[in-house]
Structure formats: structure tokens, C-alpha cells
Biopython code that builds the backbone (N, CA, C, O; Angstrom):
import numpy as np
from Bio.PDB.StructureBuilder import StructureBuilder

atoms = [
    (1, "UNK", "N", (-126.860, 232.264, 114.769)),
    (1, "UNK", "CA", (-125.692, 231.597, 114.249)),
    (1, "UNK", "C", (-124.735, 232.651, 113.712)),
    (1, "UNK", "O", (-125.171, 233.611, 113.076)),
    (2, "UNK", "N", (-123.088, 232.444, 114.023)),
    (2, "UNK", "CA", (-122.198, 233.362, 113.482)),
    (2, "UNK", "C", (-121.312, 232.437, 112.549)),
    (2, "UNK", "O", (-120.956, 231.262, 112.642)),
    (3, "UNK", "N", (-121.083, 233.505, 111.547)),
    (3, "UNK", "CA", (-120.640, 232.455, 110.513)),
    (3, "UNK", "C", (-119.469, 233.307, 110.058)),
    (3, "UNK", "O", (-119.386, 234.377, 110.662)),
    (4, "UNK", "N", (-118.430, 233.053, 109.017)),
    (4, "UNK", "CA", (-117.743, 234.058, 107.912)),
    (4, "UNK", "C", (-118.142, 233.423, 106.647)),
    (4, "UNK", "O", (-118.671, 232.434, 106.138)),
    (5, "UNK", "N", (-117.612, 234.507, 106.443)),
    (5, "UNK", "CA", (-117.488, 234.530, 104.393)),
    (5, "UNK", "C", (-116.335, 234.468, 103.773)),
    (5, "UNK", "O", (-115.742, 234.489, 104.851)),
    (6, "UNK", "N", (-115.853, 234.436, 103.345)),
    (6, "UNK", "CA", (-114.576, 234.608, 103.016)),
    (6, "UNK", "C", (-114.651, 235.564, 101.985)),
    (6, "UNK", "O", (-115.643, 235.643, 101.259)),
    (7, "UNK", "N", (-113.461, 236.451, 101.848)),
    (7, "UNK", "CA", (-113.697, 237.904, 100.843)),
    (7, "UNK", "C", (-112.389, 237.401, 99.656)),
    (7, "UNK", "O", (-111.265, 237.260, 100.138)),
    (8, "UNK", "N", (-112.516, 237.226, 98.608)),
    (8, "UNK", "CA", (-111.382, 237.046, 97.840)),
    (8, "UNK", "C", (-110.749, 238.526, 97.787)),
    (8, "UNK", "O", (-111.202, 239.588, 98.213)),
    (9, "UNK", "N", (-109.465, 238.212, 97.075)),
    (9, "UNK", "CA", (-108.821, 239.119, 96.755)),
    (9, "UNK", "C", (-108.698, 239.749, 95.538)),
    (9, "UNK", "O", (-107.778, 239.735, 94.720)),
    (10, "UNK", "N", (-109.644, 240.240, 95.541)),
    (10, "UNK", "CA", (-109.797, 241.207, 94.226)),
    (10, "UNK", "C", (-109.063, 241.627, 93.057)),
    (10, "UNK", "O", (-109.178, 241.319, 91.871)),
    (11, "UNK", "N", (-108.102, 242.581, 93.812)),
    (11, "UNK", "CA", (-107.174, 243.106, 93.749)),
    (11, "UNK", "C", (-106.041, 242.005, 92.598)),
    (11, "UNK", "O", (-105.541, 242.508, 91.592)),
    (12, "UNK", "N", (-105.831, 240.742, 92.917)),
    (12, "UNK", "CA", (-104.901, 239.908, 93.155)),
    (12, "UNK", "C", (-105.191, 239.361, 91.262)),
    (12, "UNK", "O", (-106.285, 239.164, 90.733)),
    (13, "UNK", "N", (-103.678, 239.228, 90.556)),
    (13, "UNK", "CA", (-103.746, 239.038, 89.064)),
    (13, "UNK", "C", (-104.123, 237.350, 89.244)),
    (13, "UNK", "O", (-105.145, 236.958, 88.682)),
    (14, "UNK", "N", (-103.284, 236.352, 90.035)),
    (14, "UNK", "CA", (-104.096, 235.268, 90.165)),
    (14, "UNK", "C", (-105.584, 234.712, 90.453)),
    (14, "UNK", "O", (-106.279, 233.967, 89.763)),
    (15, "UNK", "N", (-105.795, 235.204, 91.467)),
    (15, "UNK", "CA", (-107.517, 235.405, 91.651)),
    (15, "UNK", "C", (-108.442, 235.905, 90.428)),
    (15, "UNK", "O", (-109.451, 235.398, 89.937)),
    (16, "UNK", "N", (-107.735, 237.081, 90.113)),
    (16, "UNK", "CA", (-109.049, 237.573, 88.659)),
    (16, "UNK", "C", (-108.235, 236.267, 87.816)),
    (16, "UNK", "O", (-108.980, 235.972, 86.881)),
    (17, "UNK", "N", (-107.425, 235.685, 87.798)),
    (17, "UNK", "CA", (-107.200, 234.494, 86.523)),
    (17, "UNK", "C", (-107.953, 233.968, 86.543)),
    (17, "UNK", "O", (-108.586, 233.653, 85.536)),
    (18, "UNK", "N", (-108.284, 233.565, 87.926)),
    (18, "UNK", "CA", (-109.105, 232.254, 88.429)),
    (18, "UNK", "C", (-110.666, 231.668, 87.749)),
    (18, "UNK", "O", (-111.235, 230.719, 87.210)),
    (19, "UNK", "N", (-110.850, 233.512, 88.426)),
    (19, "UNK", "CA", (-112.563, 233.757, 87.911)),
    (19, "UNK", "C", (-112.721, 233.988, 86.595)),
    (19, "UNK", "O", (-113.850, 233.785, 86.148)),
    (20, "UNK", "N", (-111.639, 234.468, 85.646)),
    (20, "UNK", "CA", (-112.071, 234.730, 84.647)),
    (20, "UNK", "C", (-112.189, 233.054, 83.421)),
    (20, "UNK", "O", (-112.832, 232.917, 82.381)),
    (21, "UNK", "N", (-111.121, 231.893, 84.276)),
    (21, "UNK", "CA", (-111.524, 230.705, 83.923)),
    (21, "UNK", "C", (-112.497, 230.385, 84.045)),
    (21, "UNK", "O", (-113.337, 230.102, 83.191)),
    (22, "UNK", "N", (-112.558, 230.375, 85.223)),
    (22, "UNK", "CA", (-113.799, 229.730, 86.100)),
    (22, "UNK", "C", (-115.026, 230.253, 85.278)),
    (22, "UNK", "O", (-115.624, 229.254, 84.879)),
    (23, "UNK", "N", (-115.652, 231.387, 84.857)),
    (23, "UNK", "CA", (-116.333, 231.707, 84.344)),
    (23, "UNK", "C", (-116.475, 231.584, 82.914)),
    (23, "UNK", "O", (-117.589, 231.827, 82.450)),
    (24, "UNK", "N", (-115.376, 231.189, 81.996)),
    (24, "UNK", "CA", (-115.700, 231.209, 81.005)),
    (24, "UNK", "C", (-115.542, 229.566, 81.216)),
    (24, "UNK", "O", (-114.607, 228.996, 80.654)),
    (25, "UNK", "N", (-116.013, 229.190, 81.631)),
    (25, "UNK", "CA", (-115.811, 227.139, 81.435)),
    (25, "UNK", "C", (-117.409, 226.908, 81.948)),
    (25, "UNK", "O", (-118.132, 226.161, 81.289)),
    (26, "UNK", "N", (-117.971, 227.651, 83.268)),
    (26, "UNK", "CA", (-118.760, 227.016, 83.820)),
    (26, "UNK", "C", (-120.198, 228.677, 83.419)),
    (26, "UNK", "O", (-121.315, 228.794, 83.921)),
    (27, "UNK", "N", (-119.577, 229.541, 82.495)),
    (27, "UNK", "CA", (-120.428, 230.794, 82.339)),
    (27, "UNK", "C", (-121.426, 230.853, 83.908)),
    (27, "UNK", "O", (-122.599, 230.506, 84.051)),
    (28, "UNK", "N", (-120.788, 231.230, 84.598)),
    (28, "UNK", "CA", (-121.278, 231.461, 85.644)),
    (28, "UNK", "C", (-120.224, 232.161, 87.074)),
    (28, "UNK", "O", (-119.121, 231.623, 86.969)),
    (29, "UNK", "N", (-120.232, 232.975, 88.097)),
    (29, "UNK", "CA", (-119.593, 233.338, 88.465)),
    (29, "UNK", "C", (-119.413, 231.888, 89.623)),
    (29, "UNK", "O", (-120.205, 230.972, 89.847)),
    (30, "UNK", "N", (-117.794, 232.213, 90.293)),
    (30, "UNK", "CA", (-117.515, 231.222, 91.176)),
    (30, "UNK", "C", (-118.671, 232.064, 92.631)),
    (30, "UNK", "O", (-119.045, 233.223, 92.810)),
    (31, "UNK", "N", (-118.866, 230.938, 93.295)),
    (31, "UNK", "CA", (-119.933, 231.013, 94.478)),
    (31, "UNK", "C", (-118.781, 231.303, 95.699)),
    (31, "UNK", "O", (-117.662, 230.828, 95.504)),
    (32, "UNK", "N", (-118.952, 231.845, 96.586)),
    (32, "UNK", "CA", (-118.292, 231.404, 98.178)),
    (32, "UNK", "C", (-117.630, 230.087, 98.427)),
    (32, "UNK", "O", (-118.271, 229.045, 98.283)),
    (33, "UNK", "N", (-116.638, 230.086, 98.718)),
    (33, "UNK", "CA", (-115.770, 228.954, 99.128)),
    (33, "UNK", "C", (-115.196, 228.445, 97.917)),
    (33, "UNK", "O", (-114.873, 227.264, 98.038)),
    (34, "UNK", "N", (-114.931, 229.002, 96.650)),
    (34, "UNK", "CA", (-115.055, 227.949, 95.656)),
    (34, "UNK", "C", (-113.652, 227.853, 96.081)),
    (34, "UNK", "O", (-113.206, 226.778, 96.481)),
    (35, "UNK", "N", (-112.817, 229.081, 96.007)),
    (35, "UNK", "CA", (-111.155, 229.225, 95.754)),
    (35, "UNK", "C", (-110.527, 227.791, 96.731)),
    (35, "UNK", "O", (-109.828, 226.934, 96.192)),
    (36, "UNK", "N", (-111.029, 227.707, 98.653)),
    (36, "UNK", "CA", (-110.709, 227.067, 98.565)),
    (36, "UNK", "C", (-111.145, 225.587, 98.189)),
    (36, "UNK", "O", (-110.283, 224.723, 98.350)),
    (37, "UNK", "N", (-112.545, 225.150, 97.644)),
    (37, "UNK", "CA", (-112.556, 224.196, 96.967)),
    (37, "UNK", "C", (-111.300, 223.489, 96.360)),
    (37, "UNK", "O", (-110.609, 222.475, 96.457)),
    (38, "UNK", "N", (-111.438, 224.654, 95.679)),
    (38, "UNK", "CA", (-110.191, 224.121, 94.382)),
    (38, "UNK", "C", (-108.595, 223.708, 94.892)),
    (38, "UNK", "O", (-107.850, 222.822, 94.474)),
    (39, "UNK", "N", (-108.409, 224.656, 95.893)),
    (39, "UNK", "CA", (-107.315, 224.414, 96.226)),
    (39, "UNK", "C", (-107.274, 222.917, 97.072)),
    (39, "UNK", "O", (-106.430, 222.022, 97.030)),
    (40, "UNK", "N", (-108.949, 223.067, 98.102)),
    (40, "UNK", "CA", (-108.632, 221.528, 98.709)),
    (40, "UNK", "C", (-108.365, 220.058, 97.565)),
    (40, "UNK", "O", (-107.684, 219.045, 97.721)),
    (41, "UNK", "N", (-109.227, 220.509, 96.437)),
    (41, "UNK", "CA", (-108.972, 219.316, 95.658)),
    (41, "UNK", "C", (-107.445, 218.909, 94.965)),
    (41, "UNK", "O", (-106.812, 217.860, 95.079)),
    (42, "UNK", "N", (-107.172, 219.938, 94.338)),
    (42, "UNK", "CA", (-105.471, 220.364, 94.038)),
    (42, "UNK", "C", (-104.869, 219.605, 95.110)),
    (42, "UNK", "O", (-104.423, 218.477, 94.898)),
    (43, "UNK", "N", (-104.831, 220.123, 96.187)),
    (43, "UNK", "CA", (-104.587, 219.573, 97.331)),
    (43, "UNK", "C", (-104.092, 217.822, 97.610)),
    (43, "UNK", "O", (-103.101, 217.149, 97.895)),
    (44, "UNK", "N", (-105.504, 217.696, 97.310)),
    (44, "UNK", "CA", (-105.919, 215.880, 97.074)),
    (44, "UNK", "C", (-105.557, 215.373, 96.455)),
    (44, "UNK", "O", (-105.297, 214.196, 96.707)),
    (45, "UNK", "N", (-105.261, 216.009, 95.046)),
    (45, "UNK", "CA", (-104.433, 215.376, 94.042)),
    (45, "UNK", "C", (-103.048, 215.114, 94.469)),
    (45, "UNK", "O", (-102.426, 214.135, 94.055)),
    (46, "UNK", "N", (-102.587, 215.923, 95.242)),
    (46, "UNK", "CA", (-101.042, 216.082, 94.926)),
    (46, "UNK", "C", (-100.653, 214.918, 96.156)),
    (46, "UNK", "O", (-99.532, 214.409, 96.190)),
    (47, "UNK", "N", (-101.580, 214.620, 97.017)),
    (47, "UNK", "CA", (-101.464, 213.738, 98.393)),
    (47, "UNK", "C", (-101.626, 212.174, 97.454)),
    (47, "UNK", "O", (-100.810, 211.253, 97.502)),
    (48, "UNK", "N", (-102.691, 212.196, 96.763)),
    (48, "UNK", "CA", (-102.569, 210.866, 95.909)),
    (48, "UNK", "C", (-101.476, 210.214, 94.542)),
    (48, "UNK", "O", (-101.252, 209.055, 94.191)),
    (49, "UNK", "N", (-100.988, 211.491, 94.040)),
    (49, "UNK", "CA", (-100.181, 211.463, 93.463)),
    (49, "UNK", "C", (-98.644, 211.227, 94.274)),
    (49, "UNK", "O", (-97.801, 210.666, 93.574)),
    (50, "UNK", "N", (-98.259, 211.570, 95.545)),
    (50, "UNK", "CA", (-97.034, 211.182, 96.293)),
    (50, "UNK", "C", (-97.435, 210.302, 96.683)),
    (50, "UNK", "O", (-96.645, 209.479, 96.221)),
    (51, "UNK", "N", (-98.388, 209.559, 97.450)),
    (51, "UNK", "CA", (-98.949, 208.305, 97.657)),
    (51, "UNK", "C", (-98.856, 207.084, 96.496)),
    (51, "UNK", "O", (-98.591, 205.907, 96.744)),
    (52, "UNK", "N", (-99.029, 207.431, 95.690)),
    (52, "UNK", "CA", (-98.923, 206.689, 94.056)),
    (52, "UNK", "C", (-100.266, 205.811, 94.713)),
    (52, "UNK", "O", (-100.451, 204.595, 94.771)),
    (53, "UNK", "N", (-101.079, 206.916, 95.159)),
    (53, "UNK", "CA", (-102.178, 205.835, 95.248)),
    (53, "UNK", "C", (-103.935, 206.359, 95.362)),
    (53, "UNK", "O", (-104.162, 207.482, 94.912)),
    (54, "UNK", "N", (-104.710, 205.847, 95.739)),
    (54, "UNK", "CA", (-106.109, 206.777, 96.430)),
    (54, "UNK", "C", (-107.226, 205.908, 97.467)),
    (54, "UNK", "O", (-108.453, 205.837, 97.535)),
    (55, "UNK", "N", (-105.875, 205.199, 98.347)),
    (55, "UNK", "CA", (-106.395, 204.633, 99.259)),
    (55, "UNK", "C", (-106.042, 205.601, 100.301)),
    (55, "UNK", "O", (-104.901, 205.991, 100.550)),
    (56, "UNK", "N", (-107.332, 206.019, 100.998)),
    (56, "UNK", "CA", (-107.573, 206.821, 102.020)),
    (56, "UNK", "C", (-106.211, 207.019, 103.474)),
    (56, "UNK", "O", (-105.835, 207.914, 104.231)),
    (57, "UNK", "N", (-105.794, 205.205, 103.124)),
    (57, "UNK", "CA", (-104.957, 204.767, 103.856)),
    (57, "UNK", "C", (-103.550, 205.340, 103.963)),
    (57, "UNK", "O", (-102.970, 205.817, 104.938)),
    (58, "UNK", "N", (-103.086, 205.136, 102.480)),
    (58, "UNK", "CA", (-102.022, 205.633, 101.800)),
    (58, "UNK", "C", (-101.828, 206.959, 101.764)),
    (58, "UNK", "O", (-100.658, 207.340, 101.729)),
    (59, "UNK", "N", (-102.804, 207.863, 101.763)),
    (59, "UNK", "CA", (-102.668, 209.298, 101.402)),
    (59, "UNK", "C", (-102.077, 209.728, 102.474)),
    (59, "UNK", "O", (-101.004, 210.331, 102.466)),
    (60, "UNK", "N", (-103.078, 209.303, 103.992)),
    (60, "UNK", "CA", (-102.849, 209.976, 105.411)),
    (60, "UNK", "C", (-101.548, 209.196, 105.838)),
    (60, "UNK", "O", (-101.816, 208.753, 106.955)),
    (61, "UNK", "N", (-100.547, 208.894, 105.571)),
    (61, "UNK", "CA", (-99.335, 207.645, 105.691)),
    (61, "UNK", "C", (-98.677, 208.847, 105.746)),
    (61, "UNK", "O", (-99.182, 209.803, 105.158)),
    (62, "UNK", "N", (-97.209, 209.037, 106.594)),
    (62, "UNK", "CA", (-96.545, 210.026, 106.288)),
    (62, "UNK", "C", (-95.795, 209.600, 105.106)),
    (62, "UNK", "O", (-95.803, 208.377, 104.964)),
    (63, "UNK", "N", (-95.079, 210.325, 104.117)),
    (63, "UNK", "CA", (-94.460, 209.982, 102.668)),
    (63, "UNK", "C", (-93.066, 209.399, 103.352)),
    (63, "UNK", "O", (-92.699, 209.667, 104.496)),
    (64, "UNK", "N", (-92.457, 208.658, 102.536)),
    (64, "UNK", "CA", (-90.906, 207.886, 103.218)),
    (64, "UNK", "C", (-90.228, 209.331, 102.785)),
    (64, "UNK", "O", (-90.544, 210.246, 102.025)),
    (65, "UNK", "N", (-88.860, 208.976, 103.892)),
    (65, "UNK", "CA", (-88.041, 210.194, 103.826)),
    (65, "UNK", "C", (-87.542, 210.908, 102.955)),
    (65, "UNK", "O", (-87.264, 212.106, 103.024)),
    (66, "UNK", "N", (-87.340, 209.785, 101.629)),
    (66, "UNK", "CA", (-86.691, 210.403, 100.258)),
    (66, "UNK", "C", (-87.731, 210.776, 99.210)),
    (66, "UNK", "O", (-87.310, 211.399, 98.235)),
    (67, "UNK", "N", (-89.048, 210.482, 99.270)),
    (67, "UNK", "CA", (-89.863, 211.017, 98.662)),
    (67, "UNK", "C", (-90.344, 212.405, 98.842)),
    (67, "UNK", "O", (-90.722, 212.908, 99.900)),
    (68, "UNK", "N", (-90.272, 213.063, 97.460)),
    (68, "UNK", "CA", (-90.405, 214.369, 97.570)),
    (68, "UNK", "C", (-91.551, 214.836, 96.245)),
    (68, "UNK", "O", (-91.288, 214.588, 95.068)),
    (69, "UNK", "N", (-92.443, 215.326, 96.549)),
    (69, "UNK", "CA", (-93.470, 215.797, 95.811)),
    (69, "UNK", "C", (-93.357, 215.945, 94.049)),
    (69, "UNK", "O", (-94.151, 215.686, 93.145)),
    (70, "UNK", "N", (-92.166, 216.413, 94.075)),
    (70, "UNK", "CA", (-91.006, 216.430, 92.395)),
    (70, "UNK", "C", (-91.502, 215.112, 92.014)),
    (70, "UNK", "O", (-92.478, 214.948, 91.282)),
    (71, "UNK", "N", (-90.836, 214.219, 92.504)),
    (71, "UNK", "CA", (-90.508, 212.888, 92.502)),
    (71, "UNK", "C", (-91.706, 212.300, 91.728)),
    (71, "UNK", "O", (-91.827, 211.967, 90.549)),
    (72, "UNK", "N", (-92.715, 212.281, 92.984)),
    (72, "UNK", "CA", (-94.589, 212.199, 92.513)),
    (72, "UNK", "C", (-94.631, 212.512, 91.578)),
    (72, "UNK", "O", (-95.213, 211.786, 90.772)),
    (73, "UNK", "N", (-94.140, 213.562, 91.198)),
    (73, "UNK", "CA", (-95.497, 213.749, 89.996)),
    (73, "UNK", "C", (-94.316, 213.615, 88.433)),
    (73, "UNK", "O", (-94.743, 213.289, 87.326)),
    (74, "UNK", "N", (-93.467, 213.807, 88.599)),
    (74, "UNK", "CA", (-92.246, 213.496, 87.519)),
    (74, "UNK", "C", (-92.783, 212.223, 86.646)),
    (74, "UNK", "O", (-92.086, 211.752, 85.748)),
]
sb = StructureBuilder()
sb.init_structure("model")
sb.init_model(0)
sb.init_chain("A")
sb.init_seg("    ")
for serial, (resi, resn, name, xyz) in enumerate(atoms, 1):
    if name == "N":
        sb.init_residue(resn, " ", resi, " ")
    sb.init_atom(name, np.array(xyz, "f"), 0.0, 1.0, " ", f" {name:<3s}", serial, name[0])
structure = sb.get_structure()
């Protein structure tokens, strides 16, 4: 089996933010995949929040033309 890993970015002042939350909330380091975890959930939020809803239905709906993400979450 061939797989990846994903390598964070070290380097990066957001990323060390991340972990240094992440670690002091859950005292433990983040595992593989967490970053995008987080981002898929973030993600989810922001689809249910323009939806004004968390029907599976509603989320995957394209948003009406004048709705704009601002809007959502305002």
C-alpha cells in the first residue's frame, strides 16, 4: 500500500499558533491530518452557517445569488 503524510509547515507563525493551542487545550501533540481536520470542520461550519441551516440538504444547495458568507455569519 502507498500512502502520504502530510508534512506541516513548520516554519509557518500560524501553524506553530495552531499547535501551540492545540496542545495546551488537549496537552498532547496534534496527530497527522489534524490541520486539515480542523479546517474541514471550520469548513462545515461556515457551509451551515450560509445555509442558516444543518440539513445535509441545505448545505450542498448552491447559496442564492445575493448571499454572501459576510451576510451568514453577521
Amino acid at each position: 500500500m502507498v500512502g502520504t503524510l502530510p508534512i506541516a509547515p513548520e516554519d509557518n507563525v500560524d501553524y506553530l499558533a495552531f499547535v501551540s493551542r492545540y496542545q495546551q487545550r488537549l496537552d498532547e501533540a496534534p496527530e497527522s491530518f489534524i490541520e486539515s481536520t480542523y479546517d474541514a470542520i471550520y469548513l462545515l461550519a461556515l457551509c451551515m452557517l450560509s445555509a442558516q441551516s444543518a440539513d445535509p440538504a441545505r448545505i450542498a444547495a448552491p447559496p442564492a445569488p445575493s448571499t454572501s458568507i459576510v451576510t451568514a455569519i453577521s
